[in-house]
Phi, psi and omega in degrees: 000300170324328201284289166323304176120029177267321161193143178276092179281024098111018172310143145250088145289021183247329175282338184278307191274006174262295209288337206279349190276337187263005165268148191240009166218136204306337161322323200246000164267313172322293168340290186303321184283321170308308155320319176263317173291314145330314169285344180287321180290293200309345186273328186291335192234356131312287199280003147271347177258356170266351174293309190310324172294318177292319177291351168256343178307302167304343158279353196257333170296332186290294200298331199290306206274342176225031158347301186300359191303154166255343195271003178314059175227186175330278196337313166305292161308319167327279180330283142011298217234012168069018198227174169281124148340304191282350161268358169285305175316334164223033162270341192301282195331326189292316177298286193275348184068022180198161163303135171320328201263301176267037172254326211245294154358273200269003138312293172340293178311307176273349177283325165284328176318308192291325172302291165343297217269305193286341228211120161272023173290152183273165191301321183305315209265324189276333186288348196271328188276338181284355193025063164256136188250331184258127197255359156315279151340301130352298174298294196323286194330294184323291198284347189286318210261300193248017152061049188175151168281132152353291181272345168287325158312297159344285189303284168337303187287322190283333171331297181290334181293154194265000000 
C-alpha cells in the first residue's frame, strides 16, 4: 500500500526485518508483527476516516451553493462526488450527528430566516428560492427549528432591529 502511494506508514521496514532476524523466539517475532499490523490498521482507518471528512466537508460545501436546487438530494450530492448514496449517507451521521436530508433541511431553514428577517418576499416566493417544494413541510420543520411561524418569525425579527 505504502508502495503505491495510498498511505504512508512512516515505517523503516529496513529496521523492522533487522529486529524480527535479532529475535530468538517465534513469541516474540509473533509479537513484533502483530505489532506491525496494529500499526497498520490504525493508520488504514485514519487515513479513511480523514478522506470521509473531507468528502463531507466537501459535500456540505455543495449543498451551501446549491439548496436552491429542488431537485437537491443524498442521490444528487452522491452523484457529484462518485460515490453511493448509502456510503454518503452514512458517513454524514459520523461527521455531523444528523442526516444528509436534515443537513440540506436546515440549510434551507436558515437560508428562509435570513430571507424573512431580510427580505419582503412572501412565503411562496422564499420557498422557491430556498428550493422547497412542500409548504407544508416547511412550516412544521420551520416552527419545530425556531419555536414560531415564518410570519410570526418575520413580525418578531422587525421588532428587535435596531
Amino acid at each position: 500500500m505504502e508502495k503505491n502511494g495510498t498511505i504512508s506508514f512512516a515505517l523503516d521496514f529496513v529496521s523492522f526485518d533487522n529486529k524480527i532476524k535479532s529475535l530468538e523466539t517465534l513469541e516474540q517475532i509473533n509479537l513484533e508483527f502483530m505489532n506491525l499490523m496494529e500499526t497498520i490498521v490504525a493508520k488504514i482507518v485514519q487515513n479513511r476516516d480523514e478522506k470521509s471528512e473531507i468528502v463531507v466537508s466537501n459535500a456540505c460545501r455543495f449543498i451551501n451553493t446549491h439548496y436552491m436546487d429542488r431537485s437537491l438530494t443524498a442521490n444528487l450530492v452522491a452523484d457529484q462526488f462518485k460515490i453511493t448514496p448509502a456510503y454518503l449517507g452514512k458517513m454524514f451521521p459520523e461527521h455531523l450527528s444528523r442526516s444528509i436530508a436534515d443537513y440540506i433541511s436546515e440549510v434551507r431553514l436558515v437560508k428562509s430566516s435570513e430571507l424573512l428577517k431580510g427580505t419582503s418576499l412572501n412565503i411562496d416566493e422564499i420557498l422557491e428560492k430556498i428550493g422547497w417544494e412542500n409548504k407544508k413541510h416547511f412550516f412544521t420543520l420551520f416552527k419545530k427549528r425556531f419555536a414560531t411561524t415564518p410570519t410570526e418569525y418575520r413580525l418578531k425579527s422587525k421588532t428587535t432591529e435596531y
